[in-house]
C-alpha positions in Angstrom: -0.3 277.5 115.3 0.1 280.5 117.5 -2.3 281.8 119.3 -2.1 284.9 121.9 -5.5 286.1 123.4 -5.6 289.3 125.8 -2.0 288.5 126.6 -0.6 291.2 129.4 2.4 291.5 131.5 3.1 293.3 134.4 6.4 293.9 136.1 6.4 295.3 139.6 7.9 298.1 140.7 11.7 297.7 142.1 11.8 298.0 146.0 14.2 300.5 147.6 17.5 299.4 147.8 18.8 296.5 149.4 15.3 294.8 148.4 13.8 295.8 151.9 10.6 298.1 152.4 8.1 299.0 150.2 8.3 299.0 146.4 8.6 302.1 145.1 7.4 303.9 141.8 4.5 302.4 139.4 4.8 298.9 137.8 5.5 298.3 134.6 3.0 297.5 131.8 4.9 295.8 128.9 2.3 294.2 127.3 -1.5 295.3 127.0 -3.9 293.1 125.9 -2.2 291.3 123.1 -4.2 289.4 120.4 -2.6 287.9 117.4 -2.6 284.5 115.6 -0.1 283.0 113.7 -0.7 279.7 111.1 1.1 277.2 110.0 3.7 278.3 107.3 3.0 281.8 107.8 6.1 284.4 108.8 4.7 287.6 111.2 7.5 290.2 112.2 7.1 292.6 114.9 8.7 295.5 115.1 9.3 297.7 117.9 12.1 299.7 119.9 14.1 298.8 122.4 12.6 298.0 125.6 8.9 297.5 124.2 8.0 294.7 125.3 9.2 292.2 122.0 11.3 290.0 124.2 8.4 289.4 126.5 6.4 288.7 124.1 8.5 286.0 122.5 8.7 284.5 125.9 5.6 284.3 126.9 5.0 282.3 123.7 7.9 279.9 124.2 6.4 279.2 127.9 9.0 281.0 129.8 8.0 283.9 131.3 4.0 284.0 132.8 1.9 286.4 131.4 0.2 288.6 134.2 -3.0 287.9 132.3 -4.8 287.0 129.5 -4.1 283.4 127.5 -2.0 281.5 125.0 -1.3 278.4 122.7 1.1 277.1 120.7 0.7 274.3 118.3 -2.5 273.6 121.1 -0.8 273.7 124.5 -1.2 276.3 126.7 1.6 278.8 127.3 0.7 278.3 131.1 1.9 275.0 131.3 5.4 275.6 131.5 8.2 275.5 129.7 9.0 271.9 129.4 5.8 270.9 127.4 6.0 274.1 125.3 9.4 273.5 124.2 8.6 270.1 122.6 6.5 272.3 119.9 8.7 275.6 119.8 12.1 276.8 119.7 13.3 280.3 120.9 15.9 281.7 119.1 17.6 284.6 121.2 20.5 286.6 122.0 21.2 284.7 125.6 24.6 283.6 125.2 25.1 282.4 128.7 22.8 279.3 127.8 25.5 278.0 126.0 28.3 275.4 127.8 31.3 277.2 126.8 33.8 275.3 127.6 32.4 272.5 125.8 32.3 272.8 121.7 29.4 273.8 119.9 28.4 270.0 118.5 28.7 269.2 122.1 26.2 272.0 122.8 23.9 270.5 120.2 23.9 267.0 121.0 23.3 267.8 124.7 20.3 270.2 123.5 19.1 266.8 121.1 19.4 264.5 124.4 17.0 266.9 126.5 14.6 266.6 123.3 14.5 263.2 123.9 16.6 262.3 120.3 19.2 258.9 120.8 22.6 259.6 121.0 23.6 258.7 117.2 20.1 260.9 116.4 21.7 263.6 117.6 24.6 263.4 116.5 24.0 263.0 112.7 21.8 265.8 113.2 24.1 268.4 115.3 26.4 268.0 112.2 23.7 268.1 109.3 22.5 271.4 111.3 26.0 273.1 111.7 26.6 272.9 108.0 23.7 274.6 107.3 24.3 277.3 110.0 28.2 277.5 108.1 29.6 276.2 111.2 31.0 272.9 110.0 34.0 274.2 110.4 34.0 275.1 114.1 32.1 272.3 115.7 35.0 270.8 117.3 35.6 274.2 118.9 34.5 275.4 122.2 32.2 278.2 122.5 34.1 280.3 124.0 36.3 280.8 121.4 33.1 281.8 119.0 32.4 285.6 117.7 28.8 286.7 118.7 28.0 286.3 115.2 28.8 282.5 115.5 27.1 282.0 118.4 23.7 283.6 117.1 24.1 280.5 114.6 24.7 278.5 116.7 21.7 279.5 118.6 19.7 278.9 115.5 21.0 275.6 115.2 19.9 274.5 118.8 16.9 276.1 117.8 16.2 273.4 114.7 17.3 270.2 116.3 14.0 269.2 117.7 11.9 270.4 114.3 10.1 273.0 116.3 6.4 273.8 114.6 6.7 277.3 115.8 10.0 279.2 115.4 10.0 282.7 117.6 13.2 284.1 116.5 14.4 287.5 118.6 16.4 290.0 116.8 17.2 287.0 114.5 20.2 288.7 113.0 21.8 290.4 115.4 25.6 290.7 115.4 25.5 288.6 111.8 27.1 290.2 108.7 25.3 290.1 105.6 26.0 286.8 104.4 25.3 285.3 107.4 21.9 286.7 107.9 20.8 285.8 104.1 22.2 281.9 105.4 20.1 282.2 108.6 16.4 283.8 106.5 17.3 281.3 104.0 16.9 278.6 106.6 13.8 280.0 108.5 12.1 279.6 105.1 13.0 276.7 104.5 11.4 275.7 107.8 8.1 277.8 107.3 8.1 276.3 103.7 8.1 272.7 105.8 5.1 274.0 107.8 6.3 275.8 110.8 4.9 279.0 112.0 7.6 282.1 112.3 7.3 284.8 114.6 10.1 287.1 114.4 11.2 290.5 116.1 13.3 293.6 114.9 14.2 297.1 115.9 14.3 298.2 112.1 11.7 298.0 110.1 13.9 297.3 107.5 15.0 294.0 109.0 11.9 292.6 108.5 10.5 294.3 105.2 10.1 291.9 101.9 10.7 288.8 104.6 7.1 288.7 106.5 4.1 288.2 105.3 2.7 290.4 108.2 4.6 293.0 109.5 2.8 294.6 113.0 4.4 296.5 115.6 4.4 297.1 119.3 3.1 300.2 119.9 2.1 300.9 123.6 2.3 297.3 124.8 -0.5 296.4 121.9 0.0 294.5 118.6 -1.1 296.8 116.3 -0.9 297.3 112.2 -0.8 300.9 112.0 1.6 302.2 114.0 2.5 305.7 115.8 4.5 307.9 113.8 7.1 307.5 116.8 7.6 302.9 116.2 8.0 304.0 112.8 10.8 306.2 113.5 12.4 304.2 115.8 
C-alpha cells in the first residue's frame, strides 16, 4: 500500500539575513535513502526524536513535500504527482492547527473537507456527524474551532482525516496533547480502520507511544529507516 524506495530530502542551507547573498552553512540531509513498505492492514510506527526527519517523511508520503530524490507510491500513485491525486488515497493526520477554519464550527470544517473529496452535500453531512461521535466530539460540533482545546482539535484532525475512507492513514504524533482516554478513543479507531484494510504509518517521540500498538516498530536513525537503532534513538 505504501511504498518508499531510496526516498531523500534535502533542505538548503538558509541565506544570510534579509534572504540576499549567498547561502550560508551546509544543507540539511533529513532523510537518507529511505526504503520501507507498508501493506494493507498492516500498522508500522516510527520512532525518532525531535527534528529527525519523521514529519518529512509523513509528508513526502501524503504528496506534500518533494522528496530531493529517490521514489514513492501509495495505494499505486506516485508521491510525485502532487498532492491532489495522493489525497484521494491517504489522509495525514497532524498537529497543523492553522488548517482548520476557526471561526467556523468543527462539522462545518468537516463537511467543507467532504465537499473537496468530492462527497454530496447530505454525504457529508451524515458523515461529519457519524465521525464526530466517534472522535467524542458530538458534543461540540456546533462550536467553532476556536473555542476548541488542542486536545480537541487533534480529534478533530482525525476526523477530517477519516471522511474520505483514506486506504493509507499517516498519523503524526497521533496523540499529541490527548489525555489518556482520548488517545485509547483515537488507537481504538485507527484499528478499526486498519482492521477495514487500510495501511497505518504512524510516528512518535517515545518509544512507548508506539509499543504493543505496531506490528513494526523502526526508527529514524541518521535520516535512514532502520530496525536496530543507536543506543542514542533509543534514549531519546
Amino acid at each position: 500500500m505504501i511504498e518508499l524506495t531510496d526516498v531523500r530530502r534535502e533542505f538548503p542551507a538558509e541565506r544570510r539575513l534579509g534572504g540576499i547573498g549567498r547561502r550560508t552553512g551546509p544543507a540539511l540531509h533529513a532523510l537518507s535513502g529511505v526504503t520501507r513498505r507498508v501493506d494493507e492492514g498492516e500498522r508500522v510506527g516510527i520512532a525518532g526524536p525531535n527534528g529527525s526527519g519523521k514529519s518529512s517523511l509523513l509528508r513526502i508520503a501524503a504528496g506534500l513535500l518533494a522528496p530531493t530524490g529517490g521514489s514513492g507510491r501509495v495505494a499505486g500513485v506516485d508521491v510525485g504527482s502532487g498532492p491532489r491525486k495522493v489525497a484521494r488515497q491517504v489522509a495525514l493526520v497532524s498537529g497543523e492547527e492553522r488548517s482548520f477554519y476557526w471561526r467556523v464550527s468543527g462539522r462545518h470544517n468537516l463537511e467543507f473537507w467532504g465537499a473537496l473529496r468530492g462527497l454530496a452535500p447530505a454525504v457529508a453531512s451524515e458523515r461529519s456527524r457519524e465521525l464526530l461521535d466517534r472522535v467524542g466530539l458530538a458534543h461540540a460540533g456546533e462550536r467553532r474551532v476556536q473555542t476548541y482545546s488542542s486536545g480537541m482539535r487533534q480529534r478533530l484532525a482525525m476526523a477530517r482525516a477519516l471522511m474520505g475512507r483514506p486506504r493509507a492513514l499517516l498519523c503524526d504524533e497521533l496523540t499529541r496533547a490527548l489525555d489518556e482516554e482520548g488517545s485509547e478513543r483515537l488507537w481504538s479507531l485507527v484499528g478499526e480502520e486498519v482492521e477495514g484494510g487500510a495501511a497505518l504509518l504512524v510516528t512518535a517521540t517515545r518509544l512507548d507511544d508506539l509499543a504493543g500498538r505496531c506490528d513494526r516498530i523502526l526508527f529514524l536513525d541518521g535520516g535512514r529507516l532502520v530496525d536496530e537503532p543507536s543506543p542514542e534513538v533509543v534514549a531519546a
